[in-house]
Kinemage of the C-alpha trace (Angstrom):
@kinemage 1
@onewidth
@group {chain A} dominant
@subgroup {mainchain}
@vectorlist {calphas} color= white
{ca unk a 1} P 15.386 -14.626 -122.092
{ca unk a 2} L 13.626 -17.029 -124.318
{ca unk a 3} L 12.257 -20.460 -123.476
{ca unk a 4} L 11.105 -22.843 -125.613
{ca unk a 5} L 10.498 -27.062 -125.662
{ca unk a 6} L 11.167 -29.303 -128.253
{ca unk a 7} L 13.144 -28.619 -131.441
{ca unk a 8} L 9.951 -27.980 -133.401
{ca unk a 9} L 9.312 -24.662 -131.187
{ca unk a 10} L 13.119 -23.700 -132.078
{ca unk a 11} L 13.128 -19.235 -133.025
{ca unk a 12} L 13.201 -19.103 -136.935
{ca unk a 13} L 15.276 -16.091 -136.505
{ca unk a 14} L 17.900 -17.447 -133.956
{ca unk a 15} L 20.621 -17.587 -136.226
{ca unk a 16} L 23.734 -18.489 -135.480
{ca unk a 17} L 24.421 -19.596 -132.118
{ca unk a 18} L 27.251 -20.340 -128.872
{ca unk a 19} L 25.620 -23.118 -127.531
{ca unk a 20} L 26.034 -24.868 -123.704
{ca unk a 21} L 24.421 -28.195 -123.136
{ca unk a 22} L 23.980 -30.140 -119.656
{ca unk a 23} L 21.359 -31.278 -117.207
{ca unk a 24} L 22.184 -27.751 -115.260
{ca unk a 25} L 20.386 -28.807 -111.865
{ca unk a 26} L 21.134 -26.850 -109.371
{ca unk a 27} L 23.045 -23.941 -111.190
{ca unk a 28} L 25.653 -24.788 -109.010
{ca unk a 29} L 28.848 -22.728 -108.826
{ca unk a 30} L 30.695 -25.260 -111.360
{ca unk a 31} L 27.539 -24.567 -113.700
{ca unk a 32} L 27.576 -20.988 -113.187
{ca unk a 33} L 31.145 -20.792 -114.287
{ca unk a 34} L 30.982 -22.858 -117.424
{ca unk a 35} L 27.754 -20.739 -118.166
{ca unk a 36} L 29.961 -17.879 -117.869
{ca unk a 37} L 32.199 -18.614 -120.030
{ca unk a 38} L 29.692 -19.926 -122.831
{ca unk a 39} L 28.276 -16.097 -121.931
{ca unk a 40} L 31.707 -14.737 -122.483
{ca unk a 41} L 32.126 -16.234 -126.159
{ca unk a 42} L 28.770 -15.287 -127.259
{ca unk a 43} L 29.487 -11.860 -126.243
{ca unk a 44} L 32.462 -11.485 -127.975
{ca unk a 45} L 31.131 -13.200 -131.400
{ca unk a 46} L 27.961 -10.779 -131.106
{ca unk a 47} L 25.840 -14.310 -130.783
{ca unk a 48} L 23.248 -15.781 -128.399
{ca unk a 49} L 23.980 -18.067 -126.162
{ca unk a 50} L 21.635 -20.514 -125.341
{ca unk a 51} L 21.070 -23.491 -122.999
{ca unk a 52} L 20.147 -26.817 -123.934
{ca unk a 53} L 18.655 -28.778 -121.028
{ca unk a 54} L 16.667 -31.622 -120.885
{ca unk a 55} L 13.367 -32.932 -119.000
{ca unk a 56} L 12.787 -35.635 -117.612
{ca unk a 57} L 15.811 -36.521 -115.598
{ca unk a 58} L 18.011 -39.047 -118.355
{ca unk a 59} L 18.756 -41.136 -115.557
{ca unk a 60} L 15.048 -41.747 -115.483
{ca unk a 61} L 14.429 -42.678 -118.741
{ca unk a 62} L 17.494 -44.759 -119.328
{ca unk a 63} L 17.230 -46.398 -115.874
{ca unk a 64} L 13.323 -46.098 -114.928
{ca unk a 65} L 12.934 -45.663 -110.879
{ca unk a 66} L 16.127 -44.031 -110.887
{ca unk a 67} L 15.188 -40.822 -110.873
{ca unk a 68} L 18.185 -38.600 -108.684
{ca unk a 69} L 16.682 -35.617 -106.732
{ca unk a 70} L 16.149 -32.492 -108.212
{ca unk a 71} L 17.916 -29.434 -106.779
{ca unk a 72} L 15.856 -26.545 -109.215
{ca unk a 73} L 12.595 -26.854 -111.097
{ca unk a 74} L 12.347 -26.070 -114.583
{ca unk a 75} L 11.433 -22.163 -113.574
{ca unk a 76} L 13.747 -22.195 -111.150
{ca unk a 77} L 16.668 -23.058 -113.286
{ca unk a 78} L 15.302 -20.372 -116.291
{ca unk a 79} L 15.560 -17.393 -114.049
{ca unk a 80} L 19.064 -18.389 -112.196
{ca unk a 81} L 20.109 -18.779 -115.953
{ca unk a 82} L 18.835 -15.799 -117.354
{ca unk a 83} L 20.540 -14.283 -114.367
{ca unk a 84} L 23.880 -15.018 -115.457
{ca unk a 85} L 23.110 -13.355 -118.938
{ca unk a 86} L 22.220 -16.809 -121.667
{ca unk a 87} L 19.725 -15.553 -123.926
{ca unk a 88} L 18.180 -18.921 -124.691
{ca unk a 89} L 17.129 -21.916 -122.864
{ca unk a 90} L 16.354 -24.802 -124.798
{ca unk a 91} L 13.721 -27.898 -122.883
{ca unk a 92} L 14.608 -31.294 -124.510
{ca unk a 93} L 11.919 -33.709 -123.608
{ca unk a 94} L 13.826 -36.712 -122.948
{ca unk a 95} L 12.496 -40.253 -124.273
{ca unk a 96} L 13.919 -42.928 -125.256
{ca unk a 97} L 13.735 -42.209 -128.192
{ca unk a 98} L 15.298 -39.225 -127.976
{ca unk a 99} L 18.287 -41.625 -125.906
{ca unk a 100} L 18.825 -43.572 -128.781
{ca unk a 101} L 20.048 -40.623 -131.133
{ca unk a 102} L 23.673 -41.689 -131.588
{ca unk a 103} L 26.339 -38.712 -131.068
{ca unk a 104} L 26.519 -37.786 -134.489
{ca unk a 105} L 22.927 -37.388 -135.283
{ca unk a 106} L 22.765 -35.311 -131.574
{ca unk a 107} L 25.361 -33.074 -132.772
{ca unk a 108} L 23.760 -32.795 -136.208
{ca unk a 109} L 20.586 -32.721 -135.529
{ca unk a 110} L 19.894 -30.485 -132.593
{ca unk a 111} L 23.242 -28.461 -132.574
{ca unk a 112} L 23.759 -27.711 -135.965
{ca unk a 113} L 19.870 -27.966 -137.989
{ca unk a 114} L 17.993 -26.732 -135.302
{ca unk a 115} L 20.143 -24.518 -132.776
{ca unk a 116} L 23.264 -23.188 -135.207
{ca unk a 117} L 25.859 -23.567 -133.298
{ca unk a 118} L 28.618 -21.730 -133.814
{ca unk a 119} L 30.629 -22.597 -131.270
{ca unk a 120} L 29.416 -25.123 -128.166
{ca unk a 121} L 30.506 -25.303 -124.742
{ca unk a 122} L 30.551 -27.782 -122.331
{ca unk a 123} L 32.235 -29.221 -119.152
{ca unk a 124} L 35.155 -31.512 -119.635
{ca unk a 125} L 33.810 -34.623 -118.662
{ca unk a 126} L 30.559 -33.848 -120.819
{ca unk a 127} L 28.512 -36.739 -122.388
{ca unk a 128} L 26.036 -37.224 -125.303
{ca unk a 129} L 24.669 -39.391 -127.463
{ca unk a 130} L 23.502 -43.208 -126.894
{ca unk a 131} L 24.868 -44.710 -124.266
{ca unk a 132} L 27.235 -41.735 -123.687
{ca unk a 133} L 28.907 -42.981 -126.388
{ca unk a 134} L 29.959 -39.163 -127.159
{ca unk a 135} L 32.989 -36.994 -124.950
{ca unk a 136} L 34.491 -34.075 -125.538
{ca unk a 137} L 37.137 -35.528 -127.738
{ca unk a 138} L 34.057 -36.847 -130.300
{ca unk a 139} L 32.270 -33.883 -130.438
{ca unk a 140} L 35.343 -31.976 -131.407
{ca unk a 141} L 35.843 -33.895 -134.191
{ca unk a 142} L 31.993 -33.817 -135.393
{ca unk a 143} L 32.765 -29.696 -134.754
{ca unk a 144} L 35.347 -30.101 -137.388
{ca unk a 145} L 33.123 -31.523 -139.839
{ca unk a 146} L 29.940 -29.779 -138.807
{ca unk a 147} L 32.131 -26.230 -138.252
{ca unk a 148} L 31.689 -25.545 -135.090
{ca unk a 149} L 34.098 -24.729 -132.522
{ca unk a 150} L 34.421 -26.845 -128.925
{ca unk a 151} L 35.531 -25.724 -125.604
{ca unk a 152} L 35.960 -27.991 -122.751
{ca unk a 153} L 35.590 -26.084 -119.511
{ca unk a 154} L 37.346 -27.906 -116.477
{ca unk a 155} L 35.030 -28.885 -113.318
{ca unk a 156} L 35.294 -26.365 -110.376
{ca unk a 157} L 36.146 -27.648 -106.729
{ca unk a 158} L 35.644 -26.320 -103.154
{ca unk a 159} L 38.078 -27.054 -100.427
{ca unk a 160} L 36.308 -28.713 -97.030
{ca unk a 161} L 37.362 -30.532 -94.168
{ca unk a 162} L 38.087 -33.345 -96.145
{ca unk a 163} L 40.095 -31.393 -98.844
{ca unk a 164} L 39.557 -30.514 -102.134
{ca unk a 165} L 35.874 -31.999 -103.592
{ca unk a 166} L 34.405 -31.735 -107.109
{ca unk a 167} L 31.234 -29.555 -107.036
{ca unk a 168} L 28.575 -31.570 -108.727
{ca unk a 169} L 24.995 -31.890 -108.368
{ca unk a 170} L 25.632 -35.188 -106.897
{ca unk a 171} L 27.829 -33.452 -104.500
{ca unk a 172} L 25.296 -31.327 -103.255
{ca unk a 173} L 22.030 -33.775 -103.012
{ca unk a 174} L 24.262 -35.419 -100.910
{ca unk a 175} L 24.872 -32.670 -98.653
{ca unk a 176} L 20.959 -31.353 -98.821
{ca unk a 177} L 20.066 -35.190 -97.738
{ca unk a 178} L 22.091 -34.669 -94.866
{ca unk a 179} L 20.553 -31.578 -93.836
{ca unk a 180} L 24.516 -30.259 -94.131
{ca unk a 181} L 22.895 -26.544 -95.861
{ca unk a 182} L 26.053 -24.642 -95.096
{ca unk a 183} L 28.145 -27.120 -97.195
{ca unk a 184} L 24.816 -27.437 -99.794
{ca unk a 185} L 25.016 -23.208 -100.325
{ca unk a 186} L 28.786 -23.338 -100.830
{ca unk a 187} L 28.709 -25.046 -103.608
{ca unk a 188} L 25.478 -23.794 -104.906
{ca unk a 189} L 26.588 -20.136 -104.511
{ca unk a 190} L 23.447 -19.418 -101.985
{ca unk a 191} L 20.998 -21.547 -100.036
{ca unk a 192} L 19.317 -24.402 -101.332
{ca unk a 193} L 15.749 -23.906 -102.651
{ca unk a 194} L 12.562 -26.568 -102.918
{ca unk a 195} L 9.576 -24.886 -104.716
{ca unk a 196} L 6.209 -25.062 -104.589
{ca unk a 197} L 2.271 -24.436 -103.871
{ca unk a 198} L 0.907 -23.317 -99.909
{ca unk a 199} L -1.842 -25.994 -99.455
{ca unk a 200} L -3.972 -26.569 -96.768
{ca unk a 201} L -2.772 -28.796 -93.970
{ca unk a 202} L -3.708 -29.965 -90.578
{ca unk a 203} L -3.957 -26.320 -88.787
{ca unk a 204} L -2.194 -27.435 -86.267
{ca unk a 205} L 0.454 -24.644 -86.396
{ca unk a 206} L -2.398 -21.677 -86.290
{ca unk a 207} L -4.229 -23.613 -82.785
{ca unk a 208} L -0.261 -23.233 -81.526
{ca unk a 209} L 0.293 -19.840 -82.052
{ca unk a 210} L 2.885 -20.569 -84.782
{ca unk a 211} L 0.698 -20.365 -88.164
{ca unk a 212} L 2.692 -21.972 -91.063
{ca unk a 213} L 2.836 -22.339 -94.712
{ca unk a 214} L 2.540 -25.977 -95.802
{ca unk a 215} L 4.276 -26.297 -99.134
{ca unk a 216} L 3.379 -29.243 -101.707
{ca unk a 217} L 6.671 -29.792 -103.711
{ca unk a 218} L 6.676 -31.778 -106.611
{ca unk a 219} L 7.760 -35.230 -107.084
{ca unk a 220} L 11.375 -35.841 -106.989
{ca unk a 221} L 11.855 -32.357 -105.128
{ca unk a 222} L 15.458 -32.435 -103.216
{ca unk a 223} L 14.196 -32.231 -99.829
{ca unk a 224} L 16.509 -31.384 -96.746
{ca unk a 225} L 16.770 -34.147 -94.099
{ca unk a 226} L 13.777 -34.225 -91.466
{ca unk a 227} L 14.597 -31.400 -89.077
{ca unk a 228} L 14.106 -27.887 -88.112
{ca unk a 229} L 15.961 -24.855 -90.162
{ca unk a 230} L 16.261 -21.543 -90.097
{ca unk a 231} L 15.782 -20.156 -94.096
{ca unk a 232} L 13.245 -17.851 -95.630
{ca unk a 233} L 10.075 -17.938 -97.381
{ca unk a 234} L 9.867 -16.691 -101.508
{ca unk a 235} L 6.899 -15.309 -102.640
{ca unk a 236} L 7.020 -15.698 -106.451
{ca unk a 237} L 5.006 -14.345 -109.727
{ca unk a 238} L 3.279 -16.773 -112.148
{ca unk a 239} L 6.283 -17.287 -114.189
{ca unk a 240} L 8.199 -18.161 -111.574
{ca unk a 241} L 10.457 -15.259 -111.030
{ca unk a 242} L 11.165 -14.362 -107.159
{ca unk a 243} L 9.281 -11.452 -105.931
{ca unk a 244} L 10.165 -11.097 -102.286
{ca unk a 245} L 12.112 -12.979 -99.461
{ca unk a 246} L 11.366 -13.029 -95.560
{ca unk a 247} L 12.792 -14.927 -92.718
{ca unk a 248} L 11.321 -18.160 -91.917
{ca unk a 249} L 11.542 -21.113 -89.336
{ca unk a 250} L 11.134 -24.335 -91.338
{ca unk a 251} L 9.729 -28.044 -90.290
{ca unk a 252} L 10.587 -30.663 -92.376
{ca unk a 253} L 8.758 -34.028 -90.948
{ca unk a 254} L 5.897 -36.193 -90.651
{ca unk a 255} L 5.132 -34.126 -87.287
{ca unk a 256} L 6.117 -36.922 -84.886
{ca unk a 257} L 4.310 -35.263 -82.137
{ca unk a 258} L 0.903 -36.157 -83.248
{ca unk a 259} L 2.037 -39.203 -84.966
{ca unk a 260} L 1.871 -38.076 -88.408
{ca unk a 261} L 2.664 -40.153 -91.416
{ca unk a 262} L 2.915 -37.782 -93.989
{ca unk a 263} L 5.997 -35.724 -95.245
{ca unk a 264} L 5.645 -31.815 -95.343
{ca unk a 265} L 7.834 -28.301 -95.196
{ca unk a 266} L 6.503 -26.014 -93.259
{ca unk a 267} L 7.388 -22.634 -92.908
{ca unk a 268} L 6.675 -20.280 -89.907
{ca unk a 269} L 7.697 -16.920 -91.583
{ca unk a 270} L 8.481 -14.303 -88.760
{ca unk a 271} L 7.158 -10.958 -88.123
{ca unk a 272} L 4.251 -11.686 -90.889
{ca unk a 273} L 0.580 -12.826 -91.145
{ca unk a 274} L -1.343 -13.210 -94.394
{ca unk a 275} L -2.996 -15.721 -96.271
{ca unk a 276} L -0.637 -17.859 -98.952
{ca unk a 277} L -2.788 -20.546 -99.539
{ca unk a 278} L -2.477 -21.090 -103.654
{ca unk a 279} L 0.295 -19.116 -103.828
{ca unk a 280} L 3.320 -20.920 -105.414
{ca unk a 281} L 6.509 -20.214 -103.026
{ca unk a 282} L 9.774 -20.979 -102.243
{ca unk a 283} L 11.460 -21.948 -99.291
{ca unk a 284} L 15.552 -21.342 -98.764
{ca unk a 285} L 17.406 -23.193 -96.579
{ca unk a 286} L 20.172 -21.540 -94.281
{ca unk a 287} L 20.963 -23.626 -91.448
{ca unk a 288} L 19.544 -26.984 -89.928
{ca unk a 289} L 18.727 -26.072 -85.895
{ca unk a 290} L 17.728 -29.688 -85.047
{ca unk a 291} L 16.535 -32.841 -85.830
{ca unk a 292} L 12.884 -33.475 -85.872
{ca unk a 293} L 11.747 -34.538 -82.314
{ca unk a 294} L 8.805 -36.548 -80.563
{ca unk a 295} L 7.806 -34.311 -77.557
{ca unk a 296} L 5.861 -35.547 -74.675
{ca unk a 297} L 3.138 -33.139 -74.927
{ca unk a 298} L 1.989 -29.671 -76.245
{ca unk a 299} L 3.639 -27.581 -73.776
{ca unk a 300} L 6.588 -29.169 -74.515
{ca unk a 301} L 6.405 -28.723 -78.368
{ca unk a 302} L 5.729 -24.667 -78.110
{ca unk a 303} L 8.301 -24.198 -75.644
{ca unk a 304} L 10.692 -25.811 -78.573
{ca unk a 305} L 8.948 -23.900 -81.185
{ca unk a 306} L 9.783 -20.629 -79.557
{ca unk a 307} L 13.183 -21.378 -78.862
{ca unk a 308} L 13.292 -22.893 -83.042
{ca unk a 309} L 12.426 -19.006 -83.901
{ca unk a 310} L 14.617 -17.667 -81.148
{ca unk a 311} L 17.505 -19.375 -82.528
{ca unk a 312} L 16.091 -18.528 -86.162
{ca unk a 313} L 16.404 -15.101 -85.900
{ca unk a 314} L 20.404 -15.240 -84.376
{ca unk a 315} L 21.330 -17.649 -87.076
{ca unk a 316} L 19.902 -15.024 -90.357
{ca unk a 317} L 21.030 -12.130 -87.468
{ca unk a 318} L 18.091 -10.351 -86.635
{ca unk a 319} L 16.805 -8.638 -84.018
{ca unk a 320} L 15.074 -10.248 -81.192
{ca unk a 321} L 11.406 -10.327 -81.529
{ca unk a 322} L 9.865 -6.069 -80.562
């Protein structure tokens, strides 16, 4: 798959195009299936399809300090993408200047002189333009005079013990605050993800017998509630692609135990030892085994440790430790 930023860096040879534009974060099930079907057109009109995306967040440009979460970095969301088959992803650097296009000159100017579109898809209750000023129904009729075709994908749901609930990226930060990461892979179609780089930390793990991984995500990263999970730890290669997965028990905390102040994610991965530090990682999510607890002592702490990889190792169904 291509990537590229910024119109200027736009293929000369692209030609003509089936275009999909969003924010995308999370590649969420909903996402995956109106990527499909932007996939599906392009394949049948012999075109590529690519992605428009933008970065920053909008929200934190148009309303500064606002910024949501993010579910999936930039490299993240280019290889779930290029996963599900689009051929092109296109980074929009978002600034307010950029926020003041008005519809017409965003469906002008980047669809039609710089990506052109043939055809553009998008999710029914898709927005553009200043002030959102642009829906479905506008960029229809600026398809008409532009000539390019529109399709208006409805938003997927997923029944729950409340009912029936829109799958959004909302939806799911919600859920991944909560440290609720059987409802958060549901709608993301497998477990929630927070990237990053193994850094150095306080050791503490290694003097316990339980040697972790302390991973520095970047700012804004969707982080599950404090607590301890069972997941996996993803080795990656330096464009971001995943290499290799392996069971992990994860702390996320300011280690209340020794009175620590500062957020981390920790992962213990099982059955493993190697050195990680400088490696850029990921860590998956499965299933939150318990909040994050203030024990009375050491003893105490590694007694709860073992039984966090005990219970680690039943949850992703493996076999107790040889």
């Amino acid at each position: 798959m291509q990537r590229w930023r910024g119109q200027a860096q736009t293929p000369a040879d692209l030609g003509r195009t089936v275009v999909t534009v969003g924010m995308y974060d999370g590649v969420h099930r909903g996402h995956q299936s109106l990527i499909g079907t932007a996939v599906a057109r392009a394949r049948a009109l012999g075109r590529p399809c690519v992605l428009v995306t933008f970065d920053p967040h909008p929200t934190e440009v148009v309303r500064p300090g606002s910024h949501p979460a993010i579910l999936t970095s930039l490299d993240r969301k280019a290889e779930l993408v290029a996963g599900l088959g689009v051929d092109g992803m296109c980074v929009l650097p978002f600034t307010p200047e950029f926020s003041r296009l008005t519809p017409e000159e965003f469906a002008h100017g980047v669809l039609v002189e710089h990506l052109h579109a043939s055809m553009v898809v998008v999710g029914e209750n898709f927005t553009y333009g200043h002030k959102a000023a642009g829906t479905v129904t506008t960029l229809t009729q600026e398809g008409r005079r532009f000539g390019f075709a529109v399709e208006g994908v409805p938003l997927a749901g997923d029944a729950s013990a409340d009912g029936e609930v829109t799958i959004s990226s909302t939806y799911i930060r919600a859920c991944v605050a909560a440290g609720d990461m059987e409802s958060a892979a549901r709608a993301l179609g497998r477990p929630h993800r927070v990237d990053g780089v193994v850094v150095r930390g306080d050791r503490r793990g290694r003097e316990l017998g339980y040697p972790t991984a302390n991973v520095e995500c970047p700012p804004f990263t969707a982080i599950p509630a404090d607590g301890v999970y069972a997941g996996s730890l993803v080795t990656r290669d330096p464009a971001g692609r995943t290499l290799d997965s392996r069971p992990a028990a994860v702390s996320v905390g300011t280690n209340p135990t020794f009175q620590g102040s500062r957020r981390t994610v920790e992962a213990f991965v099982l059955d493993w030892s190697g050195d990680l530090y400088g490696e850029h990682v990921g860590v998956e999510f499965a299933s939150r085994l318990r909040p994050m607890t203030a024990f009375a002592g050491v003893d105490e702490l590694v007694t709860a440790m073992a039984d966090d990889v005990t219970r680690t190792r039943t949850v992703l169904g493996l076999p107790p430790a040889g």
